[in-house]
C-alpha positions as semicolon CSV with decimal commas, in nm:
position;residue;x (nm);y (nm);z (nm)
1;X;0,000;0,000;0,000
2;X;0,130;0,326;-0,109
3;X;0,132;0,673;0,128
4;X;0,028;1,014;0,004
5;X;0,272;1,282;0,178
6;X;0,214;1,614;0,091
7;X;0,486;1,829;-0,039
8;X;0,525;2,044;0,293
9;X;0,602;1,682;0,482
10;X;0,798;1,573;0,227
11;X;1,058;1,847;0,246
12;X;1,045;1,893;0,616
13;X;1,069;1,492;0,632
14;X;1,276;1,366;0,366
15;X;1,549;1,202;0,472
16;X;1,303;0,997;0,696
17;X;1,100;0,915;0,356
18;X;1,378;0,783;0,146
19;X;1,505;0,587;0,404
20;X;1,107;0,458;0,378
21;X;1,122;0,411;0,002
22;X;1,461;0,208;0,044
23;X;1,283;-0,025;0,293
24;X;1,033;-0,104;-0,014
25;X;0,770;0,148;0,131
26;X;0,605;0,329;-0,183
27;X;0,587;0,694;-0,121
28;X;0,355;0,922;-0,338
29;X;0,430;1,271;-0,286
30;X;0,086;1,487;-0,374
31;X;0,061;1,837;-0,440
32;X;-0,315;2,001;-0,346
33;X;-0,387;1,696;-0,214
34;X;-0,288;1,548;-0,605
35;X;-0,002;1,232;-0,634
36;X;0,262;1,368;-0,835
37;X;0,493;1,196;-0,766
38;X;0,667;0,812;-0,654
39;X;0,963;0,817;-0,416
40;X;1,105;0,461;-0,502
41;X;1,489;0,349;-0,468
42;X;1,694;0,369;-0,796
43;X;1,799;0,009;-0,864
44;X;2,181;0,003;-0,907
45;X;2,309;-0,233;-1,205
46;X;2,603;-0,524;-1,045
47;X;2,831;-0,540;-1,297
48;X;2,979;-0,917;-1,350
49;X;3,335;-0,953;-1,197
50;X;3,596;-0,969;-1,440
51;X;3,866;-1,209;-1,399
52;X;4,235;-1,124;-1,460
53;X;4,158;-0,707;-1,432
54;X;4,475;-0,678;-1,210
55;X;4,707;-0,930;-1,431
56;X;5,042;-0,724;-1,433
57;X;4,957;-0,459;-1,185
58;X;4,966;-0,643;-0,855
59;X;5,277;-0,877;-0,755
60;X;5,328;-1,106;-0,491
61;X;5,649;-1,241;-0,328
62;X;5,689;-1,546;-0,313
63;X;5,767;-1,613;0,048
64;X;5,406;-1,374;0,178
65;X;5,226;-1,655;0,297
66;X;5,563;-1,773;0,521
67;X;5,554;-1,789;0,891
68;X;5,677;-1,452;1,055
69;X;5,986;-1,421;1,209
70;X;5,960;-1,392;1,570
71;X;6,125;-1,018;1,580
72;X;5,830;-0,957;1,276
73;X;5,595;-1,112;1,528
74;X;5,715;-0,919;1,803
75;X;5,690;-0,607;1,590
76;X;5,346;-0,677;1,486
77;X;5,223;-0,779;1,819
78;X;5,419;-0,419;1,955
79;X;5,215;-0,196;1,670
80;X;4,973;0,014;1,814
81;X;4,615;-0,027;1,603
């Protein structure tokens, strides 16, 4: 079921009303007591993932997955977050 909001509510309340609309709420916005309006969510397009975008621009060495050594443990362990 869809709410009529008049245009003086709307602007005084809007932030409140789109996060309505992005709930799935439909929001008619009326002016003189006339819809004129739909408040809905814009649907964003997911674009596919494209494998191998980063070939060439990212490198890895070859020991990053090795244990740490212990002074690179202490180290990390010492680092303030």
């Amino acid at each position: 079921m869809s709410e009529i909001v008049n245009m003086h509510q709307a602007k005084s309340s809007l932030s409140r009303l789109v996060e309505r609309a992005l709930a799935g709420e439909e929001i008619l916005i009326a002016r003189n007591g006339e819809p004129v309006v739909k408040l809905v969510p814009v649907l964003r397009e997911h674009k596919p993932r494209v494998p191998g975008r980063y070939k060439g621009k990212i490198w890895i060495a070859p020991d990053c997955f090795e244990p740490m050594s212990e002074e690179e443990l202490d180290l990390w362990e010492k680092w303030d977050h």
